[in-house]
DSSP file (Angstrom, degrees, kcal/mol; ACC not computed):
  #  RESIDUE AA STRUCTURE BP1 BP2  ACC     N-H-->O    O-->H-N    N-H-->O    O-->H-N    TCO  KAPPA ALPHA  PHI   PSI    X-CA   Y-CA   Z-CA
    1    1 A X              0   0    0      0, 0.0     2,-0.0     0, 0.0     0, 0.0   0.000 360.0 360.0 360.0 137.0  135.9   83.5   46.7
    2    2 A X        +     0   0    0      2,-0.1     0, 0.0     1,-0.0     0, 0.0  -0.478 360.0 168.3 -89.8  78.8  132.8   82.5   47.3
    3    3 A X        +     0   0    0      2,-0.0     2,-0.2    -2,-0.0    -1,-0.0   0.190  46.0 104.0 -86.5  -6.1  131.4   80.8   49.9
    4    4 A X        -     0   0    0      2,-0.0     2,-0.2     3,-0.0    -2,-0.1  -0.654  64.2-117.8 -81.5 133.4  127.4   81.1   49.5
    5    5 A X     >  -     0   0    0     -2,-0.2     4,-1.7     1,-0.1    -2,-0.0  -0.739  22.3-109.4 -86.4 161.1  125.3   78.1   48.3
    6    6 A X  H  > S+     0   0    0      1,-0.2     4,-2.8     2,-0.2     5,-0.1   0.455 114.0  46.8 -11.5 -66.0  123.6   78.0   45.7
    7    7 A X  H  > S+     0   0    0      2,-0.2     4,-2.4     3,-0.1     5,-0.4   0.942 108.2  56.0 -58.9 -69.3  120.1   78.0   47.5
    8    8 A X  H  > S+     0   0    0      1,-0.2     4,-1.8     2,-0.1    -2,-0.2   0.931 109.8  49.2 -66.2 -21.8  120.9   80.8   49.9
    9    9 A X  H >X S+     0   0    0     -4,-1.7     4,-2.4     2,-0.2     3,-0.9   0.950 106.4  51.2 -33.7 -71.5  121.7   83.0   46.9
   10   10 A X  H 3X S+     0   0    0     -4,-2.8     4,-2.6     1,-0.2     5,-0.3   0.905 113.6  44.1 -43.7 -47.8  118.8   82.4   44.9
   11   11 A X  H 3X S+     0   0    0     -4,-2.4     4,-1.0     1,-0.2    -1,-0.2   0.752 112.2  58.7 -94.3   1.5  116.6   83.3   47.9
   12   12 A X  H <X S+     0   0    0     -4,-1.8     4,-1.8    -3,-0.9    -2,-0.2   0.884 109.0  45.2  -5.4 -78.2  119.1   86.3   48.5
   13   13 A X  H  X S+     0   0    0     -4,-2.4     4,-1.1     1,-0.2    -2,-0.2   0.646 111.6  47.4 -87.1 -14.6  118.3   87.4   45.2
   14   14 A X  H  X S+     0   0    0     -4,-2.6     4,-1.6    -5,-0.2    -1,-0.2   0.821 108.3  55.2 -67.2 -47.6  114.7   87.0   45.4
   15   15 A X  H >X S+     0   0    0     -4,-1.0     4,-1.7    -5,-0.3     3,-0.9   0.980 113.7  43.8 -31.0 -78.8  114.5   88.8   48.8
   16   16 A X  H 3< S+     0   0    0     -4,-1.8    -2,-0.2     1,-0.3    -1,-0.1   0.831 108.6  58.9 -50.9 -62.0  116.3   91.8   47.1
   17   17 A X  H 3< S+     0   0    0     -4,-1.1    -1,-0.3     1,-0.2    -2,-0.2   0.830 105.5  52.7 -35.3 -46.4  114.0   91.5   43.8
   18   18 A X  H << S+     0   0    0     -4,-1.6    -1,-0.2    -3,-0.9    -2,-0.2   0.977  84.7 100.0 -51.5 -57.7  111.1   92.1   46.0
   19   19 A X  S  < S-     0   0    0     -4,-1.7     2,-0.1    -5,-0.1     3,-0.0  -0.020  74.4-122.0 -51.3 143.0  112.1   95.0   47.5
   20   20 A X    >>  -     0   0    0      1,-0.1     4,-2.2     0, 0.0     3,-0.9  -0.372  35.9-100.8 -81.1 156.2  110.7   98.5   46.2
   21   21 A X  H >> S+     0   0    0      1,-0.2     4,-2.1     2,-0.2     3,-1.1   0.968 122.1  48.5 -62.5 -57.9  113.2  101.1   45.0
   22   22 A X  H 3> S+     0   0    0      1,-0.2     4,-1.0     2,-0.2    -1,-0.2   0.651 104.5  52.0 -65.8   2.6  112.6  102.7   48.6
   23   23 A X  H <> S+     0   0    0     -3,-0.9     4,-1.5     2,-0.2    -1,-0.2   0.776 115.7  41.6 -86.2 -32.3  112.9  100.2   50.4
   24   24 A X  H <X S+     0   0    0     -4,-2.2     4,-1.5    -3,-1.1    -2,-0.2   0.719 114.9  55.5 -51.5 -38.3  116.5   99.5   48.5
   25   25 A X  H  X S+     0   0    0     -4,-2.1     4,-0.8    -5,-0.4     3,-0.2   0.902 104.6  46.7 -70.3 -54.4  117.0  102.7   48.8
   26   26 A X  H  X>S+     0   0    0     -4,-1.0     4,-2.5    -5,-0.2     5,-0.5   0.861 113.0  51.1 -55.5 -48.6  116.5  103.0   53.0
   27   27 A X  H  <5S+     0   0    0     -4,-1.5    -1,-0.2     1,-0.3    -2,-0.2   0.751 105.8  53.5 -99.8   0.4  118.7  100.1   53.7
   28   28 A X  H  X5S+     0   0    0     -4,-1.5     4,-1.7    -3,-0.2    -1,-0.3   0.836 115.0  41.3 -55.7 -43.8  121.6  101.5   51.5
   29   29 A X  H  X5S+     0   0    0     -4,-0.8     4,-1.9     1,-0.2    -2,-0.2   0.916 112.6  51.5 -84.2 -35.0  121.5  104.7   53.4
   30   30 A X  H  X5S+     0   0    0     -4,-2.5     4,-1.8     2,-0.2    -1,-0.2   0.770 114.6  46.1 -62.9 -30.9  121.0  102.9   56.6
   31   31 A X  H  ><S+     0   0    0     -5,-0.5     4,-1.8     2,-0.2     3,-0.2   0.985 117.4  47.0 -63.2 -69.1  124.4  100.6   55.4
   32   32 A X  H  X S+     0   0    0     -4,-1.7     4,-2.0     1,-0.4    -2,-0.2   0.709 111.3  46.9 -80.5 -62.1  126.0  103.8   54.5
   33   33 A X  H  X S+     0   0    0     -4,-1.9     4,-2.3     2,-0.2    -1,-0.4   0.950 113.5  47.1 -40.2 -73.6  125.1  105.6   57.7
   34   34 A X  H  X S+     0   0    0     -4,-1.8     4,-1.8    -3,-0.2    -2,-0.3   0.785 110.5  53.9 -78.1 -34.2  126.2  102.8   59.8
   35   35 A X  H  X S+     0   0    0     -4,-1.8     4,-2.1     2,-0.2    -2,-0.2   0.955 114.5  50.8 -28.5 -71.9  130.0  102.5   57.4
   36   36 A X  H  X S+     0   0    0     -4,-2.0     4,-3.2     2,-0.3     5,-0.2   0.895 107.2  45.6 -38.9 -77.3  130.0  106.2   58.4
   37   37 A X  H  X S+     0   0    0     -4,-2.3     4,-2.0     1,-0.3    -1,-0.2   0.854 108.7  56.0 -12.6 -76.5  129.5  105.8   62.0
   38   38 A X  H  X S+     0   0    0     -4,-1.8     4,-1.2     2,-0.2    -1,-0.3   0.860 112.6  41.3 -27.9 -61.4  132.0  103.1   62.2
   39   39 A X  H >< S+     0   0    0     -4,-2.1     3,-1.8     2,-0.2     4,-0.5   0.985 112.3  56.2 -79.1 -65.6  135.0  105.7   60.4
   40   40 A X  H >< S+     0   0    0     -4,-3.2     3,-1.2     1,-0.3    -1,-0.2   0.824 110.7  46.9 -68.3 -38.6  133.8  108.9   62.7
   41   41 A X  H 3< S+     0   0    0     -4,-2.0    -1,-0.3     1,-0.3    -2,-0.2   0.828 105.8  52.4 -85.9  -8.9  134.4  106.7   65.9
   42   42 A X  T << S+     0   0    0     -3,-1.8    -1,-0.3    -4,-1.2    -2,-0.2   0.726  93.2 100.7 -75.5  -7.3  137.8  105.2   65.0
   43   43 A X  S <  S-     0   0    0     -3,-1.2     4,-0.1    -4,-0.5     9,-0.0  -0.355  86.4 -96.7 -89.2 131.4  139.0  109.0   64.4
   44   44 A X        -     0   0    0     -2,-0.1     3,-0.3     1,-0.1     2,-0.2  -0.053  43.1-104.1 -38.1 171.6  141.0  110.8   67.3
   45   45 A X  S    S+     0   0    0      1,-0.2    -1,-0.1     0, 0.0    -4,-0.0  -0.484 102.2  37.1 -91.3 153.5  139.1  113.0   69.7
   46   46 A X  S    S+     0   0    0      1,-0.3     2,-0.5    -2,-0.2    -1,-0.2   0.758  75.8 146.3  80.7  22.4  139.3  116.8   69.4
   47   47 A X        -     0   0    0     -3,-0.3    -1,-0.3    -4,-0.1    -4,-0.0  -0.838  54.1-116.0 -95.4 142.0  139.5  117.0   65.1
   48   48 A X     >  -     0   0    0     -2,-0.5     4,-1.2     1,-0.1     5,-0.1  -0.071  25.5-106.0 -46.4 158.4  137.7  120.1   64.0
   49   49 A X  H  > S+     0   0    0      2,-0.2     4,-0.7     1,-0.2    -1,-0.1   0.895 122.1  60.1 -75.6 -32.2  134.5  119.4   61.9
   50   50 A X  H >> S+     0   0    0      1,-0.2     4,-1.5     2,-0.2     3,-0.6   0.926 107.2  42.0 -33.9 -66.0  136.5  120.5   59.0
   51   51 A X  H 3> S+     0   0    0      1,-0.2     4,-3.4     2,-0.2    -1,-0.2   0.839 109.1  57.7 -75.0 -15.2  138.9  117.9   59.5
   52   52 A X  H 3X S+     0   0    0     -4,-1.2     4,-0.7     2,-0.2    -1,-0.2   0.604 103.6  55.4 -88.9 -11.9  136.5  115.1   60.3
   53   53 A X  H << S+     0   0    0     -4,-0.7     4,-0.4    -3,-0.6    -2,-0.2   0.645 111.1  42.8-100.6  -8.0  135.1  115.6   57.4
   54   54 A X  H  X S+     0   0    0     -4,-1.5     4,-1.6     3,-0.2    -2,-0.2   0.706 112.4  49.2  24.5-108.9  138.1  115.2   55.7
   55   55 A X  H  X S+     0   0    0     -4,-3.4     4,-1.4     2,-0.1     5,-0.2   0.767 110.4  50.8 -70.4 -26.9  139.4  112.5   57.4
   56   56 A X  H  X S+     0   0    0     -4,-0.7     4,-2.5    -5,-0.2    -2,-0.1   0.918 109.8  55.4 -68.4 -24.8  136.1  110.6   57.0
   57   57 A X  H  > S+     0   0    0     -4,-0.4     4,-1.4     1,-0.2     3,-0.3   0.990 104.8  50.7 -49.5 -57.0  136.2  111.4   53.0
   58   58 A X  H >X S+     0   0    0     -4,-1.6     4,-3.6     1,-0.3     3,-0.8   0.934 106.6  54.7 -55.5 -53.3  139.6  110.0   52.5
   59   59 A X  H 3< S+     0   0    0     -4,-1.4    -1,-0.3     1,-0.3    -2,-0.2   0.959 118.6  37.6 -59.5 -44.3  138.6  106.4   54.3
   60   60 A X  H 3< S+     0   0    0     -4,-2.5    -1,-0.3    -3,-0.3    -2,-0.2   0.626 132.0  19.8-115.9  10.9  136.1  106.1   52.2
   61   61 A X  H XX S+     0   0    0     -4,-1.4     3,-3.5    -3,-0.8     4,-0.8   0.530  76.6 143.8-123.8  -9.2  137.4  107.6   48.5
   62   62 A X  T 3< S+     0   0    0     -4,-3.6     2,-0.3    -5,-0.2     4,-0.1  -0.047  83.9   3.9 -34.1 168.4  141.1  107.4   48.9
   63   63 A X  T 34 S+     0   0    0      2,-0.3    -1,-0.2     1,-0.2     3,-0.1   0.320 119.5  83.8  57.1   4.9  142.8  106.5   45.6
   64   64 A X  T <4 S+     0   0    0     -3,-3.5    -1,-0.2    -2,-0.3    -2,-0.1   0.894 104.3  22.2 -88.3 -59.6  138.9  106.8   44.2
   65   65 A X  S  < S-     0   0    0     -4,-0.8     2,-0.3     1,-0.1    -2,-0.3  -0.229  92.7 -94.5-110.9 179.3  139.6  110.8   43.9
   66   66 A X    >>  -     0   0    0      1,-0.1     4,-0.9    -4,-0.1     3,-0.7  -0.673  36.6-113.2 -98.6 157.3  142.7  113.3   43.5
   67   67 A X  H >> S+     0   0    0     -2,-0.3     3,-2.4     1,-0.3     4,-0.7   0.948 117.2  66.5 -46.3 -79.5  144.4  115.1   46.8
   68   68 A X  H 34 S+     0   0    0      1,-0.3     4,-0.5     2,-0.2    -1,-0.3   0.647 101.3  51.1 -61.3 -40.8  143.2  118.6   45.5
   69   69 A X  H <4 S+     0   0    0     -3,-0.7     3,-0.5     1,-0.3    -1,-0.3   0.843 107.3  51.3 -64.9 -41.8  139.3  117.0   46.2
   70   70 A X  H X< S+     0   0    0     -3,-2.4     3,-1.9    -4,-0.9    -1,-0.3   0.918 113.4  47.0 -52.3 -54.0  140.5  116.1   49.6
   71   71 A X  T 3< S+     0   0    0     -4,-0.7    -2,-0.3    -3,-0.3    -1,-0.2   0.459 100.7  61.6 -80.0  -6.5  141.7  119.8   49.9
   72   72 A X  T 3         0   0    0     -3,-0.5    -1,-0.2    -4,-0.5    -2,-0.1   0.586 360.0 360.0 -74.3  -8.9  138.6  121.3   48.6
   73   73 A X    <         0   0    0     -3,-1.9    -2,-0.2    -4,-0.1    -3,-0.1   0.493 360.0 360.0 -69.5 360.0  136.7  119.6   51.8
């Protein structure tokens, strides 16, 4: 599905075009960061940093990577 016209696409993709690799670069990790954020506060209180790191892996690689990777965290 798509639901963008035409027009705001094109000046989308010009916007984006502009942009310097560190400036692509910043507002991925700023995306990335804020994705992150998001996952660590829906997670119960009181998980070890072990397990929070963990649980945030899995949210965002399940079925990307194998159980043993999960268990290598």
């Amino acid at each position: 599905m798509n639901d963008t016209s035409a027009d705001v696409e094109a000046r989308a993709a010009s916007f984006h075009d502009a942009l310097t690799p560190h400036e692509r670069w910043r507002i991925c990790s700023a995306m990335f960061e804020t994705a992150r954020a998001i996952i660590v506060s829906s997670l119960p209180a009181g998980l070890s940093a072990a397990d929070k790191a963990v649980a945030v892996a899995r949210r965002f690689y399940e079925g990307e990577i194998s159980e043993a990777a999960f268990q290598a965290i």
